[in-house]
The first five atom37 places (N, CA, C, CB, O) and aatype in JSON, in Angstrom:
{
  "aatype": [20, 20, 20, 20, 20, 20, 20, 20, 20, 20, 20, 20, 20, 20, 20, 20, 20, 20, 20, 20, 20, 20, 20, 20, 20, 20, 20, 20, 20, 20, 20, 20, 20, 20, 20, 20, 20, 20, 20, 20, 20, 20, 20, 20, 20, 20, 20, 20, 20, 20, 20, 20, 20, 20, 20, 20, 20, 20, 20, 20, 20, 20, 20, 20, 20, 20, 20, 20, 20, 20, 20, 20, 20, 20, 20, 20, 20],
  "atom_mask": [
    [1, 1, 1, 1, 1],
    [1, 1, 1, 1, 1],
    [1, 1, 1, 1, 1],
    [1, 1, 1, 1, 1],
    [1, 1, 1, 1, 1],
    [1, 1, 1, 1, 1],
    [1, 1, 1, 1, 1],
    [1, 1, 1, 1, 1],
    [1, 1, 1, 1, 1],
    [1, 1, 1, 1, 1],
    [1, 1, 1, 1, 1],
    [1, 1, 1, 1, 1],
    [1, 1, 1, 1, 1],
    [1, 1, 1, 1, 1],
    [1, 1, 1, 1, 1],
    [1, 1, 1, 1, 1],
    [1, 1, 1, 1, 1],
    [1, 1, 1, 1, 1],
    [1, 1, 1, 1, 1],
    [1, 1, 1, 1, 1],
    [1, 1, 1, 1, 1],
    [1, 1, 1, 1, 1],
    [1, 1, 1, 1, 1],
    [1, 1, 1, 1, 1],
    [1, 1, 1, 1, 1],
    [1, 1, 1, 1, 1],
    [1, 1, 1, 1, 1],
    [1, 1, 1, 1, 1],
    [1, 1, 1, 1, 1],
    [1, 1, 1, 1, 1],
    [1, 1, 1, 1, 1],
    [1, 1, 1, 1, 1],
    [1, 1, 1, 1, 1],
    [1, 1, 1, 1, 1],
    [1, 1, 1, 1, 1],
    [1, 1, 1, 1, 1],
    [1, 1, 1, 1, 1],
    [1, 1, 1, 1, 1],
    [1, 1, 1, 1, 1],
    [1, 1, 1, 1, 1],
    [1, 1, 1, 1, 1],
    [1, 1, 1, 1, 1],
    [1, 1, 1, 1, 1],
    [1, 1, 1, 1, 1],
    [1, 1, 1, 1, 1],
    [1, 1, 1, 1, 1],
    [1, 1, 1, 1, 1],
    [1, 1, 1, 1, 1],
    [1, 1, 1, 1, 1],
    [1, 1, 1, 1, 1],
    [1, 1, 1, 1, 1],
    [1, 1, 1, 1, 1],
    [1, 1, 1, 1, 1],
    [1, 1, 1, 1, 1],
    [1, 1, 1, 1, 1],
    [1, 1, 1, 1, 1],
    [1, 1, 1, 1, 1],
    [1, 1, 1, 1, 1],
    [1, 1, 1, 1, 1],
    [1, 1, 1, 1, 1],
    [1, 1, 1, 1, 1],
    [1, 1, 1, 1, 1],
    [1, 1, 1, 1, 1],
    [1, 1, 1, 1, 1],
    [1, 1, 1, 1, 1],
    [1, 1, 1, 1, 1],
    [1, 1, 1, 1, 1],
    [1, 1, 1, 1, 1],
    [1, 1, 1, 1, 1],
    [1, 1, 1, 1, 1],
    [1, 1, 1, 1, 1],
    [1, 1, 1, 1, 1],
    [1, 1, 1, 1, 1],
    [1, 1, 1, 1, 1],
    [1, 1, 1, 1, 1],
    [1, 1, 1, 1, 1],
    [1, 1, 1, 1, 1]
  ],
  "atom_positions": [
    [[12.26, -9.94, 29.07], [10.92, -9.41, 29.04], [10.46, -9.35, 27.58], [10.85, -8.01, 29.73], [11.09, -8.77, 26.69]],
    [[9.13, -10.11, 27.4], [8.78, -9.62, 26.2], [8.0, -8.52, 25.53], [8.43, -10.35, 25.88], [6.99, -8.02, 26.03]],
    [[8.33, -8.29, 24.81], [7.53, -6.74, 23.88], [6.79, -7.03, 22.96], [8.45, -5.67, 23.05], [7.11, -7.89, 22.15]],
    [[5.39, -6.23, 22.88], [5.08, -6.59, 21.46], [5.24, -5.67, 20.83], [3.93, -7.05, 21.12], [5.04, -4.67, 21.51]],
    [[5.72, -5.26, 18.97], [5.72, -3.78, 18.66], [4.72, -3.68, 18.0], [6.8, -3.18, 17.99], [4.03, -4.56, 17.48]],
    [[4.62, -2.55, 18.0], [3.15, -1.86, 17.87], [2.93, -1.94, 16.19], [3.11, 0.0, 18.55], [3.86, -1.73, 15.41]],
    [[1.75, -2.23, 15.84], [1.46, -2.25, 14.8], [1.83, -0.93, 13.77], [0.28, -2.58, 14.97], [1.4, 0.09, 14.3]],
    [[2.48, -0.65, 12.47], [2.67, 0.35, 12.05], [1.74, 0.11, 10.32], [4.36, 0.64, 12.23], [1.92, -0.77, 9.48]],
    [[0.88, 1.14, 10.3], [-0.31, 0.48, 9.27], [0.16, 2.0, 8.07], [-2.62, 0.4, 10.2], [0.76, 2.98, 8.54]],
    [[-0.13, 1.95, 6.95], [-0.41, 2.59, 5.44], [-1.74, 2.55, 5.17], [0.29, 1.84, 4.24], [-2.31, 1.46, 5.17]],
    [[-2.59, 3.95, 4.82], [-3.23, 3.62, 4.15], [-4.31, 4.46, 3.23], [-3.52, 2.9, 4.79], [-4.37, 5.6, 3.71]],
    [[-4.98, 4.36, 2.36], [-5.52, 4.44, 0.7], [-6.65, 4.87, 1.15], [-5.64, 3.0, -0.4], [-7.19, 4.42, 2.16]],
    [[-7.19, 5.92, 0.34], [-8.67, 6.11, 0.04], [-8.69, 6.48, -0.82], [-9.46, 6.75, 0.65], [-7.94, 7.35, -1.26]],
    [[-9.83, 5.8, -1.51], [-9.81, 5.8, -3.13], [-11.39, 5.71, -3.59], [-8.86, 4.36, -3.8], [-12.17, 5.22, -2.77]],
    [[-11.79, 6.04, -4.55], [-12.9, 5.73, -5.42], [-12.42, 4.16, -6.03], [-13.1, 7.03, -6.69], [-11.48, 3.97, -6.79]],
    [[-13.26, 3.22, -5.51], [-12.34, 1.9, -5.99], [-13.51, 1.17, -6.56], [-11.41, 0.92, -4.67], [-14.55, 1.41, -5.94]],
    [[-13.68, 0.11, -7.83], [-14.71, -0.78, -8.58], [-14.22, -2.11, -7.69], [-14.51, -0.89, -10.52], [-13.19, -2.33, -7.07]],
    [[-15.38, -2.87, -7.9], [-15.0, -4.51, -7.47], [-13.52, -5.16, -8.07], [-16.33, -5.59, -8.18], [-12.84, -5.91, -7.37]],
    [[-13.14, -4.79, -9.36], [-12.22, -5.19, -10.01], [-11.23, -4.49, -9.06], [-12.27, -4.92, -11.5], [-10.57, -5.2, -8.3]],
    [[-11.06, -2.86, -9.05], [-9.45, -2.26, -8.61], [-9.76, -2.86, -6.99], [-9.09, -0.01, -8.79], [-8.76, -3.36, -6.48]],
    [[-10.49, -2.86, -6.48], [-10.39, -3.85, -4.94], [-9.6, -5.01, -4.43], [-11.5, -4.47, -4.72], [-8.78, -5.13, -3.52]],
    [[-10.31, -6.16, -5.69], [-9.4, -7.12, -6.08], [-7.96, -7.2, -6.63], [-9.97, -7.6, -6.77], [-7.1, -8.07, -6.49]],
    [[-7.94, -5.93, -7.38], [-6.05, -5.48, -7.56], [-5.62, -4.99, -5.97], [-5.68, -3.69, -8.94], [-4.57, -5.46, -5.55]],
    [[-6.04, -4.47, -5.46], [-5.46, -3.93, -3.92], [-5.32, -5.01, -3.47], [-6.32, -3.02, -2.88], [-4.29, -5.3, -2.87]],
    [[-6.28, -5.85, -3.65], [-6.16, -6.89, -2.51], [-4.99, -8.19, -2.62], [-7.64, -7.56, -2.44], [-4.51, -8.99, -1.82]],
    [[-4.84, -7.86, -4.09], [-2.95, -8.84, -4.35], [-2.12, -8.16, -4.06], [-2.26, -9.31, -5.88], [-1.05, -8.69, -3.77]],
    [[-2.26, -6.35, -3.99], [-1.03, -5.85, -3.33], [-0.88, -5.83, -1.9], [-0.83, -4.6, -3.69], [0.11, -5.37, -1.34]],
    [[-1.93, -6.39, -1.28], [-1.98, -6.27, 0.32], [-2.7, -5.49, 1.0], [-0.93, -5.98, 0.83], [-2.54, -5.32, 2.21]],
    [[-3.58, -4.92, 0.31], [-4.53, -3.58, 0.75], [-5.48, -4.76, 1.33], [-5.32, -2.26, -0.71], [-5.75, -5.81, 0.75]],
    [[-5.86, -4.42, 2.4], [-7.46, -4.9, 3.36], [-8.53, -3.62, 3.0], [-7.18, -4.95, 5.6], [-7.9, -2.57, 2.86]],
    [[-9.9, -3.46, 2.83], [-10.86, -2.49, 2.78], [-11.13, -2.44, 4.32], [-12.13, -2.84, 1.78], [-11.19, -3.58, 4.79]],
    [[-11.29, -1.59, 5.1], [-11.52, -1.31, 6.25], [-12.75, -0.4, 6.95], [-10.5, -0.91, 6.44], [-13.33, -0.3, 8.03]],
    [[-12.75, 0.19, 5.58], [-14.45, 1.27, 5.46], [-14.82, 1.44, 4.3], [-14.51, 2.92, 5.95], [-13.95, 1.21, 3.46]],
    [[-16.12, 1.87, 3.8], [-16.54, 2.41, 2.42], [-17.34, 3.44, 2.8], [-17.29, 1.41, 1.43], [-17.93, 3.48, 3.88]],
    [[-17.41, 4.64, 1.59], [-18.55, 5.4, 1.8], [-19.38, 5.45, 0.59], [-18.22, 6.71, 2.24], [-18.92, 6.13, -0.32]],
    [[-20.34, 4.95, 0.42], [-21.26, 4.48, -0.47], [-21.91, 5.0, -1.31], [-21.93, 4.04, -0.06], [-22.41, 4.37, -2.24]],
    [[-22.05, 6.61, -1.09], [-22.79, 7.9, -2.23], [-21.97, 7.92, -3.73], [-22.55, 9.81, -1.44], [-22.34, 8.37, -4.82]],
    [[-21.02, 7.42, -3.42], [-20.42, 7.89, -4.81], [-20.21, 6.33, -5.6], [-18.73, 8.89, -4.57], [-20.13, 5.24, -5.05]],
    [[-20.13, 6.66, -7.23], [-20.31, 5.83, -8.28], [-19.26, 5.82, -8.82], [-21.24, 6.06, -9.09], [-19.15, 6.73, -9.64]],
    [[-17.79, 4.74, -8.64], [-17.92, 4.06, -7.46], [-17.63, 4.58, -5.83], [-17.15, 3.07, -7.75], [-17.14, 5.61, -5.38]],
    [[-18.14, 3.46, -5.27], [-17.78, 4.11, -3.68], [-16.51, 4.2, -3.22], [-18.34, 3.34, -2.57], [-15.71, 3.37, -3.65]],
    [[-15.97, 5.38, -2.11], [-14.75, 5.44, -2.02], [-14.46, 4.29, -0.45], [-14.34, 7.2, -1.98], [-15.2, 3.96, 0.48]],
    [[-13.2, 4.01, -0.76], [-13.15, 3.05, 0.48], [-12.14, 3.59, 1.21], [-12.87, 1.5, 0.2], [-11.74, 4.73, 0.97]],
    [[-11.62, 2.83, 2.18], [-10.3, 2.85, 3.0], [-9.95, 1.64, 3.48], [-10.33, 3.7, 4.15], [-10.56, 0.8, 4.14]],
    [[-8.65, 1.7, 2.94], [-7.87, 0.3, 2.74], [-6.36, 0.41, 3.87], [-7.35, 0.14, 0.74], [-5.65, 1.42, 3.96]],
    [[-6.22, -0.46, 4.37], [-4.93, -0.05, 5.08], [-4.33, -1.47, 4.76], [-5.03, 0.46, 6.87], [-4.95, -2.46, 4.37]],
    [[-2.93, -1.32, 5.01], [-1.85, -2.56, 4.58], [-0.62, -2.2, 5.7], [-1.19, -2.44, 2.62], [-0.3, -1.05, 6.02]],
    [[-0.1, -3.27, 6.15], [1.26, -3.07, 7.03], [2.09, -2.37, 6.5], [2.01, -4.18, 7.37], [2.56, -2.57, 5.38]],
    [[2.31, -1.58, 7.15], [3.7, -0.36, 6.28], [4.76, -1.58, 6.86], [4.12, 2.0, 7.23], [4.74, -2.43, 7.75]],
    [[5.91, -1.06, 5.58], [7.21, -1.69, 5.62], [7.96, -1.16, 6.71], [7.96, -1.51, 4.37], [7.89, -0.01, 7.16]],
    [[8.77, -2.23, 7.16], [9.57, -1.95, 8.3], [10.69, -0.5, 7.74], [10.47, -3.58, 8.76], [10.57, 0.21, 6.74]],
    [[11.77, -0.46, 8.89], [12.5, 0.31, 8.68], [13.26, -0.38, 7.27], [13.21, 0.61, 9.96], [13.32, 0.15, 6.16]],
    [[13.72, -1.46, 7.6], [15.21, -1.9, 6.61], [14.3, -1.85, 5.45], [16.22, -3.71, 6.86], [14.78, -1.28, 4.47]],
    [[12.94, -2.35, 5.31], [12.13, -2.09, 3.89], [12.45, -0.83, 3.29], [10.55, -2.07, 4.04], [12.74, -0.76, 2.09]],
    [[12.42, 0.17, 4.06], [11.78, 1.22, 3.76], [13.29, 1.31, 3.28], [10.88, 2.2, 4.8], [13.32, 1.0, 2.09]],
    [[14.16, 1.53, 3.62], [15.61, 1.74, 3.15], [15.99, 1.27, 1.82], [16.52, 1.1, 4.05], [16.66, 1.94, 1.04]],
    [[15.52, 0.02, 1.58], [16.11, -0.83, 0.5], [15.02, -0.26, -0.8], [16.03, -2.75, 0.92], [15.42, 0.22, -1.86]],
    [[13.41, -0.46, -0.34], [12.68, 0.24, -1.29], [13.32, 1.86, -1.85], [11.25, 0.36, -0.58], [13.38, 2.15, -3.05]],
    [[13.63, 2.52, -1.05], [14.31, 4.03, -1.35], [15.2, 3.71, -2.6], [15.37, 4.72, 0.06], [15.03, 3.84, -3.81]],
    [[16.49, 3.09, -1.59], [17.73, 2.56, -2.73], [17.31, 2.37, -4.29], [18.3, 0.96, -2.27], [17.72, 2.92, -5.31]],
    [[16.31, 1.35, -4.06], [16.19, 0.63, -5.0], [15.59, 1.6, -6.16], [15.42, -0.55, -4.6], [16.0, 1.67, -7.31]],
    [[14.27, 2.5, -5.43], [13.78, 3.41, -6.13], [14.95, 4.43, -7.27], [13.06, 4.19, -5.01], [15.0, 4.49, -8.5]],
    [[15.72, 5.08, -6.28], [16.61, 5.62, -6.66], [17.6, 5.67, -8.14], [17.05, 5.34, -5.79], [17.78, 6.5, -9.03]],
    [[18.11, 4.24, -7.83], [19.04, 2.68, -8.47], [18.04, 3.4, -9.98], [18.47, 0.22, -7.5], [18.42, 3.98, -10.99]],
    [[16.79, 3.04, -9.53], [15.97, 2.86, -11.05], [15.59, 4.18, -11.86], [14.46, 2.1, -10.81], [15.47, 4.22, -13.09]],
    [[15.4, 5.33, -10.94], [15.2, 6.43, -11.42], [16.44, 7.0, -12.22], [14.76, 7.18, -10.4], [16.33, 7.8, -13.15]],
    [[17.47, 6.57, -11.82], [18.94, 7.0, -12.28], [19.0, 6.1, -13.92], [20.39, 6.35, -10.88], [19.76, 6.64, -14.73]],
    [[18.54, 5.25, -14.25], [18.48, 4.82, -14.98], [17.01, 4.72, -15.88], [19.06, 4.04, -14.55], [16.62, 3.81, -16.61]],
    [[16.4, 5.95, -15.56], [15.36, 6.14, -16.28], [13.7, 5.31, -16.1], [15.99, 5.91, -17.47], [12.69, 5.5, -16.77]],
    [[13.93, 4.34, -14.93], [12.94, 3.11, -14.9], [12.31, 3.93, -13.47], [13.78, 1.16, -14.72], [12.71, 4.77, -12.66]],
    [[10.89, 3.03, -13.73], [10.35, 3.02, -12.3], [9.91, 1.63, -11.44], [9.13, 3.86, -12.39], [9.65, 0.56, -12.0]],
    [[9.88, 1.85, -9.88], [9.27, 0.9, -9.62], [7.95, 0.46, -9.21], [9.8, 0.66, -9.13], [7.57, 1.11, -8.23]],
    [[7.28, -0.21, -9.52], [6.04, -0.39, -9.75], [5.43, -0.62, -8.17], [5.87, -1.59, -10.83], [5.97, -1.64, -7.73]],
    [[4.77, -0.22, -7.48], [4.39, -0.11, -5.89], [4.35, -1.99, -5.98], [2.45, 1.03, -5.37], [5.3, -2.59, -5.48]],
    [[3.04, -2.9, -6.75], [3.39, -4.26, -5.97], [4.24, -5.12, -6.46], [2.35, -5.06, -5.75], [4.01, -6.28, -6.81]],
    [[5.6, -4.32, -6.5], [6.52, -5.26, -6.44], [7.68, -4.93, -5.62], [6.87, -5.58, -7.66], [8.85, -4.79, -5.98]],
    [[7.08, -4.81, -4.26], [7.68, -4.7, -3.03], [8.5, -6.59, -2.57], [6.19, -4.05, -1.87], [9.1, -6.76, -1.51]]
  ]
}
């Protein structure tokens, strides 16, 4: 039988410029809404959250680097 799994989504609201949009949008952020009163407007961006084993290895890895004084930079998943 097949399954489909259910979509599991992340996501951002931010005061964002045309430029930081275009940075979201190499990290994987989609804009999904804006609200337009404010200078700049705030949006909402959602991106596929990482699976489980992601989420594990991102931790590790986080960890790995904090122990050694470093961080990791969110798009370099």
């Amino acid at each position: 039988m097949a399954t489909d799994a259910v979509p599991h989504w992340e996501y951002l609201i931010r005061a964002a410029t045309a430029d930081d949009l275009a940075a979201l949008g190499r990290e994987g952020w989609e804009a999904v809404s804006v609200v337009a009163p404010g200078d700049p407007p705030t949006w909402c961006c959602k991106r596929p959250a990482p699976s489980f084993r992601e989420r594990v290895t991102l931790d590790q890895k986080r960890r790995v680097y904090a122990e050694r004084g470093l961080t990791v930079a969110e798009h370099q998943r």
